[in-house]
C-alpha positions as CSV (number, residue, x, y, z in Angstrom):
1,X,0.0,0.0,0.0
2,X,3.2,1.6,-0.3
3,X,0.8,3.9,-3.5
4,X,-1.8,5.4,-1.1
5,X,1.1,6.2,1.7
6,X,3.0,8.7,-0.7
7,X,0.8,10.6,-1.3
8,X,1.8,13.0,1.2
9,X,5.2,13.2,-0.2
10,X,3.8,14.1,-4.0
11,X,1.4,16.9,-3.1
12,X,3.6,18.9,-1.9
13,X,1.1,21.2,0.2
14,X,-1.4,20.8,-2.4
15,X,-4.7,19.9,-0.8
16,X,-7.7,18.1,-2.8
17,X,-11.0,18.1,-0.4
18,X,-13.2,17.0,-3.1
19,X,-12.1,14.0,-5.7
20,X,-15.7,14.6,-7.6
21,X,-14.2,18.6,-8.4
22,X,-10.9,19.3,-8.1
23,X,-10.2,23.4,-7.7
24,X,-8.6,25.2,-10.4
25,X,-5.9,26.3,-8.3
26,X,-4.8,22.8,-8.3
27,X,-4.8,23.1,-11.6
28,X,-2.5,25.9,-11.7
29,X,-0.3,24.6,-9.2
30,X,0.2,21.0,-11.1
31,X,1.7,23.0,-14.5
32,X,5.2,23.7,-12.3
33,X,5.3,20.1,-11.6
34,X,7.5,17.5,-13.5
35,X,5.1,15.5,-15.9
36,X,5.5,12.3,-13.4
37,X,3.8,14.4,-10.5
38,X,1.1,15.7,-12.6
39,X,0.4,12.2,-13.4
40,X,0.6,11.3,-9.7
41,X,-1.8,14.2,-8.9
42,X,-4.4,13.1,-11.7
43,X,-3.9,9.5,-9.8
44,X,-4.3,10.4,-6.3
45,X,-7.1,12.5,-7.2
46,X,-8.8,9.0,-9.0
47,X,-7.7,6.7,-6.0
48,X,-9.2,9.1,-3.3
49,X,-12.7,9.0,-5.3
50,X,-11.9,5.0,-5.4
51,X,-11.8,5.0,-1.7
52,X,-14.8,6.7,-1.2
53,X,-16.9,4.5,-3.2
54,X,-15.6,1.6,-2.0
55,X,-16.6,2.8,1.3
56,X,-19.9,3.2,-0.2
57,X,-19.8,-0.5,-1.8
58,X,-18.4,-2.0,1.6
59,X,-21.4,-0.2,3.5
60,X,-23.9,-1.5,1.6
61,X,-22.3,-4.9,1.2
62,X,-21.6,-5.3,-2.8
63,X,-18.4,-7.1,-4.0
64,X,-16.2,-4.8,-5.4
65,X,-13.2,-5.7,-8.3
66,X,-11.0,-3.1,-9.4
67,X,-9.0,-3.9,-12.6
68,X,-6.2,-2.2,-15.0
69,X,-4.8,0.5,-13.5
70,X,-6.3,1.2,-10.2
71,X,-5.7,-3.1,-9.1
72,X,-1.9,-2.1,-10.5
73,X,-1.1,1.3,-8.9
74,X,-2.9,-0.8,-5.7
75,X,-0.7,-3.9,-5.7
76,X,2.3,-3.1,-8.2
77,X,3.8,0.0,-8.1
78,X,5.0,2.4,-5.4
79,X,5.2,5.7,-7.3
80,X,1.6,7.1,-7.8
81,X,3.0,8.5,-11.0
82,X,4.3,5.3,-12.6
83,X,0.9,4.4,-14.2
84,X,-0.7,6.7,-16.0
85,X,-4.9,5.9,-15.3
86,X,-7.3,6.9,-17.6
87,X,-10.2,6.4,-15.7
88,X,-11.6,3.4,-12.7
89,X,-12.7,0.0,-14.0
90,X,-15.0,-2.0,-11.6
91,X,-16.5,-5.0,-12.1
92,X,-19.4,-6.0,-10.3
93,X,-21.5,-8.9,-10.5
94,X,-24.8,-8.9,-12.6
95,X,-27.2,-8.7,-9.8
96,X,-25.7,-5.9,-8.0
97,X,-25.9,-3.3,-11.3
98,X,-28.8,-1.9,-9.9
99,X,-27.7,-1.9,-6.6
100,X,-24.4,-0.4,-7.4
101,X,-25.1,2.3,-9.8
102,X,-27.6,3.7,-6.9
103,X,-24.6,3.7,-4.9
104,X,-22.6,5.6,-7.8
105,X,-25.5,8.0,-8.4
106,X,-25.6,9.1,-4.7
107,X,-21.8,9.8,-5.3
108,X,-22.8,12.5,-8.4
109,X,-22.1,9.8,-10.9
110,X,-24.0,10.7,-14.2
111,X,-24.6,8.0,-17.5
112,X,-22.2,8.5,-20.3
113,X,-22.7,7.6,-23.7
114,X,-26.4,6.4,-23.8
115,X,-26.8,2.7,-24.9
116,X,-29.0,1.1,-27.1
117,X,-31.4,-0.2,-24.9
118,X,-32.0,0.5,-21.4
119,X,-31.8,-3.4,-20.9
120,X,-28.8,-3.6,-23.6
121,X,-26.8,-3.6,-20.3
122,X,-25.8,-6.1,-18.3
123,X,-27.3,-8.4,-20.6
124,X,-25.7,-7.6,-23.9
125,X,-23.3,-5.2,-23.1
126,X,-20.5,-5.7,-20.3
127,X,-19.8,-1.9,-19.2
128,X,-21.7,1.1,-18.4
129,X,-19.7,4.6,-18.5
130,X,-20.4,6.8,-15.8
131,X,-18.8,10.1,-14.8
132,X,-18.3,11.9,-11.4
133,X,-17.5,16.0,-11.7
134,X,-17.8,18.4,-14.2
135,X,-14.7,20.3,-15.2
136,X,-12.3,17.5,-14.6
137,X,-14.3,14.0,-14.5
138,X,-13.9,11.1,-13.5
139,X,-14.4,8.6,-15.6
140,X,-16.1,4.7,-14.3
141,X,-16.2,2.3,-16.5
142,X,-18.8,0.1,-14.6
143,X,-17.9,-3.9,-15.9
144,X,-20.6,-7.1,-15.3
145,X,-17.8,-8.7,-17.7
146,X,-14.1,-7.9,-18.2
147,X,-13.8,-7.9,-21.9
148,X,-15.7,-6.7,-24.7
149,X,-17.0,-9.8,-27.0
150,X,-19.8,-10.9,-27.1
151,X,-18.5,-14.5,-27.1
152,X,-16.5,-14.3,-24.1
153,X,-20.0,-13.6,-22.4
154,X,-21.6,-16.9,-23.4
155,X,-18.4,-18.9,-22.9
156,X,-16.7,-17.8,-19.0
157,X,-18.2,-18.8,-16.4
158,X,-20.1,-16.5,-14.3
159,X,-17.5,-17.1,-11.4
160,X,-14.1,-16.0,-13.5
161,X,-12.0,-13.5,-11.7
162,X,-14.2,-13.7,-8.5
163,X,-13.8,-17.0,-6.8
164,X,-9.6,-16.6,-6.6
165,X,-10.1,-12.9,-5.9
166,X,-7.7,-11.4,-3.4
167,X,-8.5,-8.0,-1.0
168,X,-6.8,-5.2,-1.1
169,X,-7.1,-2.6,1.9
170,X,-7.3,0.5,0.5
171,X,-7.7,3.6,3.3
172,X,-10.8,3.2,5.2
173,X,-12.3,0.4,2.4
174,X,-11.4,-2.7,1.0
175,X,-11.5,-3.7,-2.6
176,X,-11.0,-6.9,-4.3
177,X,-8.2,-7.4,-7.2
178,X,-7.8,-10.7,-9.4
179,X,-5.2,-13.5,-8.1
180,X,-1.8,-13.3,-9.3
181,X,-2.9,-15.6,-12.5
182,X,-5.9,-14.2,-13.3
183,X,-4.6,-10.6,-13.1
184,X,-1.8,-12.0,-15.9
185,X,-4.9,-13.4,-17.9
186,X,-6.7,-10.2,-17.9
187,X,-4.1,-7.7,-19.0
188,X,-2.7,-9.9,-21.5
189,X,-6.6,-10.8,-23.4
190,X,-7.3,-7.1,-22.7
191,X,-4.5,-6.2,-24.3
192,X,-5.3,-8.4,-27.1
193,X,-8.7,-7.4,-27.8
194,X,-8.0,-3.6,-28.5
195,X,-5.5,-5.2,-30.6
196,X,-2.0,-4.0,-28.2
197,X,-2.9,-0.4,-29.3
198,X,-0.8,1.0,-26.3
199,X,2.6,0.3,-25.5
200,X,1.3,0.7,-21.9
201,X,-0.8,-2.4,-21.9
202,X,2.0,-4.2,-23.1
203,X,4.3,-2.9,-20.3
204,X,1.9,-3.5,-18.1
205,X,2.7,-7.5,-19.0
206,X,6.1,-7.4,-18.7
207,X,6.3,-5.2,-15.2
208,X,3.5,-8.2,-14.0
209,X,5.5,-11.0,-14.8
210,X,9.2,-9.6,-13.6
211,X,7.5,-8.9,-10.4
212,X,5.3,-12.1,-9.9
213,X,7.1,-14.6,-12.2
214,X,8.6,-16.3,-8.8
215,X,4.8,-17.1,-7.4
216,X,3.4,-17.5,-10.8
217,X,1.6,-20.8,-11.0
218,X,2.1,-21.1,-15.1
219,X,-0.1,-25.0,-14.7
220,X,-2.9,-23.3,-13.3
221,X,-2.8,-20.0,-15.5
222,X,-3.0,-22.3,-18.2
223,X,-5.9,-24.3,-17.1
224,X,-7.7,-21.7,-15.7
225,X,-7.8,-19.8,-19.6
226,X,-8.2,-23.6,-21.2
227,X,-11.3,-23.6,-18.6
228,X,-12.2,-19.8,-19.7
229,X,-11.7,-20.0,-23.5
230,X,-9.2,-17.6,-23.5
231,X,-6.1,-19.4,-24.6
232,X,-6.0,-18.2,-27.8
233,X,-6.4,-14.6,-27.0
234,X,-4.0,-14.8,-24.0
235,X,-1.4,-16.2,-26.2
236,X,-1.8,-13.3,-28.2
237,X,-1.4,-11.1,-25.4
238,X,2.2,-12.4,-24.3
239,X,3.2,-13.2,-27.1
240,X,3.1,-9.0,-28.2
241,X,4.7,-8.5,-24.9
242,X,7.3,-10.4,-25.4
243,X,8.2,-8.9,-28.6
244,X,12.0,-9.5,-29.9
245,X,12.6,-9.9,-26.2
246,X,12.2,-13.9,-26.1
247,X,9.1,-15.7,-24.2
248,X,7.4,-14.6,-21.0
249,X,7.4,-17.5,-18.5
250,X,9.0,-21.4,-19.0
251,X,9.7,-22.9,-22.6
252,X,7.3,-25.4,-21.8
253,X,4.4,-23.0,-21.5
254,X,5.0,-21.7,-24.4
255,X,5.4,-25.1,-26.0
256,X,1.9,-25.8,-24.6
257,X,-0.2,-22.4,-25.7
258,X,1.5,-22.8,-29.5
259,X,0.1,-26.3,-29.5
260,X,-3.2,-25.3,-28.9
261,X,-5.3,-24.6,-32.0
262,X,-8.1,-21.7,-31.8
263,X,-11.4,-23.0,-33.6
264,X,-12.4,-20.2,-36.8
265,X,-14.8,-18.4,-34.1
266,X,-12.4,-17.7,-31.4
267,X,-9.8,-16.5,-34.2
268,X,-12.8,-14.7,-36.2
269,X,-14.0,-12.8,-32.6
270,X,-10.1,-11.9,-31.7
271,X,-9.9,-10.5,-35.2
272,X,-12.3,-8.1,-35.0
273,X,-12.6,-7.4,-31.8
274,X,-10.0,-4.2,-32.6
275,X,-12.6,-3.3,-35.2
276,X,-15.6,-3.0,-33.3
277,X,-15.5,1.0,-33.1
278,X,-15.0,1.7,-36.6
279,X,-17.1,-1.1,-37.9
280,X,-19.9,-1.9,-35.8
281,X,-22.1,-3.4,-38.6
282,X,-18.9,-6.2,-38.7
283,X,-19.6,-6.4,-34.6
284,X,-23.0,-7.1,-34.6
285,X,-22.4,-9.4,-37.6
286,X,-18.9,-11.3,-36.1
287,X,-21.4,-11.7,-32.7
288,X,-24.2,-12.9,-34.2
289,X,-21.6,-16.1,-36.2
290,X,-19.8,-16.2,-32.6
291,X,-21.8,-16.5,-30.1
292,X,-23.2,-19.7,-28.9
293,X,-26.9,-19.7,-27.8
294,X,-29.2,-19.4,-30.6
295,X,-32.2,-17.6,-28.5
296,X,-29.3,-15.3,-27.0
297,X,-28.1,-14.1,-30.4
298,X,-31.8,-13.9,-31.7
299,X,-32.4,-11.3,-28.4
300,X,-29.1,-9.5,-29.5
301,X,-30.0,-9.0,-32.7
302,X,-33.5,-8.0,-32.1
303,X,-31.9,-5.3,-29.1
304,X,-29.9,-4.1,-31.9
305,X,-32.4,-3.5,-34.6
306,X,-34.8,-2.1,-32.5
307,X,-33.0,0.3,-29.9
308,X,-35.3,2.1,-27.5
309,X,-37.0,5.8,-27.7
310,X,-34.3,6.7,-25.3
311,X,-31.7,5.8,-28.1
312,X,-33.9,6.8,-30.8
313,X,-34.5,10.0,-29.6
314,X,-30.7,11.3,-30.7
315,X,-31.7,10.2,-33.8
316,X,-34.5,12.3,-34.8
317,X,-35.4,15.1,-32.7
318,X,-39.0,16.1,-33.5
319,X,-42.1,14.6,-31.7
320,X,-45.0,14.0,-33.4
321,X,-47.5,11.0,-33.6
322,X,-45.1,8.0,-35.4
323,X,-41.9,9.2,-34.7
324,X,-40.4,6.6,-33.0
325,X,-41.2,4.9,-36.6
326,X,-39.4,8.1,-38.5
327,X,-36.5,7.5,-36.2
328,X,-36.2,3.7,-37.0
329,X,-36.5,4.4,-41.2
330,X,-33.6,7.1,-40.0
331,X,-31.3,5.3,-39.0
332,X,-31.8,2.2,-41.3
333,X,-30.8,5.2,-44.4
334,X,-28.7,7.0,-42.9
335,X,-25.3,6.6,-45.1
336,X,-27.3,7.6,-48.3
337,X,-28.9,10.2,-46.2
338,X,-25.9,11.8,-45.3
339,X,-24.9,12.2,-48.8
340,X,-27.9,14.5,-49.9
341,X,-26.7,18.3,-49.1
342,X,-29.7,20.0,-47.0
343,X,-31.6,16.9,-46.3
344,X,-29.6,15.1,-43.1
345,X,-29.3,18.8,-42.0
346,X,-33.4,19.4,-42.3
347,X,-33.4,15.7,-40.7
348,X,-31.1,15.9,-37.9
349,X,-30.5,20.3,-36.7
350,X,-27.4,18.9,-34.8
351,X,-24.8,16.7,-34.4
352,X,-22.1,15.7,-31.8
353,X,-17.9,16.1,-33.0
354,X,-14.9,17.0,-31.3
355,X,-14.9,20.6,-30.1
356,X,-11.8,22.8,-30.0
357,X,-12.1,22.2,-26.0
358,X,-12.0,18.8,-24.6
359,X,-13.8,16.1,-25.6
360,X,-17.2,16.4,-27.7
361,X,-19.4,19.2,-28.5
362,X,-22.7,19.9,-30.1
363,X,-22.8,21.9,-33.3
364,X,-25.5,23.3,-35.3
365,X,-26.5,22.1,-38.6
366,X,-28.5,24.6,-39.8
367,X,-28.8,28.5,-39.1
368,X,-30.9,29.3,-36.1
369,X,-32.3,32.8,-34.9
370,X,-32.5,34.7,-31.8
371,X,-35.1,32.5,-29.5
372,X,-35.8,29.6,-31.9
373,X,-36.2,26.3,-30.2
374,X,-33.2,24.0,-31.0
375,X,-33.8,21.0,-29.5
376,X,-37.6,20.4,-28.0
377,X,-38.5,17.5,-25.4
378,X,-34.7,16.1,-25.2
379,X,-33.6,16.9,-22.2
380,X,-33.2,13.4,-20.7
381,X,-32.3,12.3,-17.2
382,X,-28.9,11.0,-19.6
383,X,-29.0,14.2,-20.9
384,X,-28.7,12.5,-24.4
385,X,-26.7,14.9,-26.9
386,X,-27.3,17.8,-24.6
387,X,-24.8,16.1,-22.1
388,X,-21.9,17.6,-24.6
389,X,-22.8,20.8,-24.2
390,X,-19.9,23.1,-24.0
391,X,-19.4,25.8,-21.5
392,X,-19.5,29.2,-22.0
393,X,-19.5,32.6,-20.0
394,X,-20.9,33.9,-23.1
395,X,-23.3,31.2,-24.7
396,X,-25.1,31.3,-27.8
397,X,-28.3,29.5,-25.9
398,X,-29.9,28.1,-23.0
399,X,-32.1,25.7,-21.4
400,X,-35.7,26.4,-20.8
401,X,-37.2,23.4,-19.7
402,X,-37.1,20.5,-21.7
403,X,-36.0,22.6,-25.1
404,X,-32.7,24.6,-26.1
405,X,-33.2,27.8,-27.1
406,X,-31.2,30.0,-29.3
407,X,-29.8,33.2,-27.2
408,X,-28.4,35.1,-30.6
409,X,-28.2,34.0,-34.4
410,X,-26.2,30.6,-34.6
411,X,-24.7,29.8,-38.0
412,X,-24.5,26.0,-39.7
413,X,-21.7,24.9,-38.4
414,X,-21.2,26.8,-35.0
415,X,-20.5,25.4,-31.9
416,X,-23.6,25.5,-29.2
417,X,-22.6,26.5,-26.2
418,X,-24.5,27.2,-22.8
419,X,-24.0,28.4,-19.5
420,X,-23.4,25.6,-16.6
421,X,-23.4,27.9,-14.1
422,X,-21.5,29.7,-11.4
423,X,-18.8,26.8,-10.7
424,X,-18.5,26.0,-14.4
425,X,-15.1,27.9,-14.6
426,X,-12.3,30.0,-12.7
427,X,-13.3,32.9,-14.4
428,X,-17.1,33.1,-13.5
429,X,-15.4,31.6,-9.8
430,X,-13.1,34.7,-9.4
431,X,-16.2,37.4,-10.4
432,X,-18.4,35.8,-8.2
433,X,-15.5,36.4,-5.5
434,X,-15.1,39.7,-6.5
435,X,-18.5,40.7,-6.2
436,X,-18.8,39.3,-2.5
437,X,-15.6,41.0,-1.9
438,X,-17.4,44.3,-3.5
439,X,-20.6,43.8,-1.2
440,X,-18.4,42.9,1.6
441,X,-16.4,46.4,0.8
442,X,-20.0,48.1,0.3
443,X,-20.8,46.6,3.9
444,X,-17.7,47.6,5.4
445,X,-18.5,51.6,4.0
446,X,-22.0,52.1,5.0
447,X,-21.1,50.9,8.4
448,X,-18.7,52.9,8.9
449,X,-20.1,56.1,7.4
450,X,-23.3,55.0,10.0
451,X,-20.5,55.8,12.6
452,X,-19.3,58.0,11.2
453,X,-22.5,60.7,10.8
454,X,-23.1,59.2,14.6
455,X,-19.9,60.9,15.5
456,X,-20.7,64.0,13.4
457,X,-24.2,64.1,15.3
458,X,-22.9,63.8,19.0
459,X,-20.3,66.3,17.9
460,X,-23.1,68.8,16.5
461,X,-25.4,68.2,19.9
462,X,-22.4,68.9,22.6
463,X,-21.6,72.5,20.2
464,X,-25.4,73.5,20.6
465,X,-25.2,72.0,24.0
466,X,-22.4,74.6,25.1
467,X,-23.3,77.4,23.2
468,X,-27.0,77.0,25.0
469,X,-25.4,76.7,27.8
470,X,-23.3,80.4,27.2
């Protein structure tokens, strides 16, 4: 625990109260840092929101896993700045999703991207992105299943990773973290399925097995992913890690996992698993030939043709009576919609791409005047589109209700932005402190020019007092 005891040592006076909201001055502060503290900072800040819902999870009595990043910076490294996390991954077991993202919600957790389905997840789907904070969030990637295809769903058992599960104290909670196998087995098939894409991950592998290879039990790592169906991706796994470098672990493991021969769906699954984000019509289509169960896959692909009015609602934005229908025929033409100039912007006023700030943002499609509804009947407990919403101390609309109204004349192609509020930035944070200082100055004046004309009275009354009394 040698991660959560330096964190003293890395602050360097720098106090963060509140994990969900970090203050800007923190922000300031970090930029005379070397790169390795900043990292640490962004880390410390993570792991101290961990804590706390762990606490929450422990309370209410939930098993939770923490994988990736936060189970290495927990059991592997010492420096908080040695590995880099982009956000918390938790797994959770599929009866407790409920349970748990109450827990998460109480915390200010908020849904990310919008699924689907409502029910696509945990049945379908095995994460749910959630985010805590609104300048700097944090970002929970909420797992019932570690990896991504849908095979691997139908094919672990419902126990992998949880019945060798080891517990970490961490502060005031305690989280659980994979056994010294299993943790091997999971970065390496992670790894795999985004297809190595970061050096990191790989890394990751080679930093695991220099500092467990002694108490590594290769037998059982290679019976437990025999038992899993993960061989074949696993194999990939260490086999990018080891690289020109040789082999990771004895000659005769490796003799063993080269021996094995993956089955057309395992390799077809691993194949395209790196593909899913650019090609999802080839992930619904890979699933579908991959997945055992034929009832399951005729539920996925029904889930997937038919997404709910939730979903549908990004799609087409007006309400009237059939629109959920519109919305369907929508989606289903979209690519040759696209391609008709006017039409996809008549369809569809606005659409989501990455903004000059950070992350996403919502831009305008067509021209829209001075108090002309936007948006109309989309502002979602998800928040839908809406949620990428850029700040702005000077926004070009607003939110009445459950519409978005245009504040001035917004061009095709513009950037809608509104205003979140007092706290959405330092700026609007310092004017706010100046005007309390300037009420606090205003204060300050008419009391003492109260005394003062108090003093100029009694002064006036003794005069007319003495000269009476002449």
């Amino acid at each position: 625990m040698a991660f959560m005891a330096s964190k003293t040592s890395i602050l360097s006076g720098v106090a963060i109260e509140d994990t969900a909201a970090a203050p800007c001055s923190v922000e300031g502060a970090i930029s005379t840092f070397h790169f390795r503290d900043v990292v640490g900072l962004r880390n410390l800040r993570m792991m101290h929101f961990l804590e706390r819902v762990a606490l929450r999870f422990n309370r209410a009595g939930v098993p939770l896993m923490v994988l990736k990043g936060a189970a290495l910076n927990l059991t592997l490294h010492d420096d908080p700045g040695a590995r880099p996390m982009g956000d918390l991954d938790l797994l959770i077991r599929p009866e407790h999703v409920q349970q748990a993202v109450r827990i998460l919600e109480a915390l200010g957790c908020r849904y990310g991207e919008p699924l689907l389905r409502e029910d696509f997840f945990p049945r379908f789907h095995y994460e749910r992105e959630l985010n805590a904070g609104v300048i700097h969030p944090v970002r929970i990637d909420l797992h019932v299943r570690p990896f991504r295809p849908l095979r691997y769903a139908r094919i672990m058992p419902a126990e992998a990773f949880w019945q060798r599960a080891r517990s970490v104290r961490m502060g005031r909670a305690r989280v659980l973290v994979p056994s010294v196998e299993e943790m091997l087995i999971h970065l390496a098939v992670h790894s795999a399925v985004h297809g190595h894409g970061r050096a990191l991950w790989l890394e990751d592998i080679r930093q695991w097995v220099a500092c467990h290879g002694d108490r590594l039990d290769w037998r059982r790592l290679l019976d437990t992913a025999r038992a899993w169906g993960l061989t074949w991706p696993m194999r990939s796994g260490l086999r990018a890690a080891a690289g020109e470098a040789g082999s990771l672990g004895p000659d005769w493991v490796w003799a063993e996992l080269d021996a094995k021969r993956a089955g057309w769906r395992d390799r077809l699954a691993l194949w395209h698993a790196p593909r899913d984000a650019i090609c999802p019509f080839g992930q619904v289509l890979v699933n579908a030939l991959c997945t055992p169960g034929r009832w399951f896959v005729l539920a996925y692909l029904a889930a997937v043709m038919l997404p709910g009015r939730t979903h549908m609602a990004d799609w087409y934005p007006r309400r009237h009576r059939g629109w959920l229908a519109t919305a369907y025929l929508l989606r289903a033409t979209a690519p040759v919609l696209r391609r008709i100039p006017g039409l996809w912007a008549w369809l569809n006023r606005v659409e989501t791409r990455p903004s000059r700030g950070q992350g996403l943002g919502v831009f305008a499609l067509g021209n829209f005047r001075p108090g002309e509804v936007i948006i109309g009947g989309q502002v979602r407990s998800d928040g839908g589109r809406l949620r990428h919403l850029t700040h702005s101390c000077r926004p070009n609309a607003r939110l009445a209700g459950a519409e978005l109204v245009a504040l001035k004349t917004i061009l095709a192609g513009q950037e809608i932005t509104v205003d979140h509020g007092e706290h959405a930035c330092s700026c609007r944070r310092q004017s706010a402190e100046d005007r309390n200082e300037q009420h606090r100055f205003r204060g300050d004046r008419q009391q003492v020019g109260s005394v003062q004309r108090q003093q100029v009275g009694s002064v006036q009354r003794s005069d007319n007092v003495s000269r009476s009394g002449r």
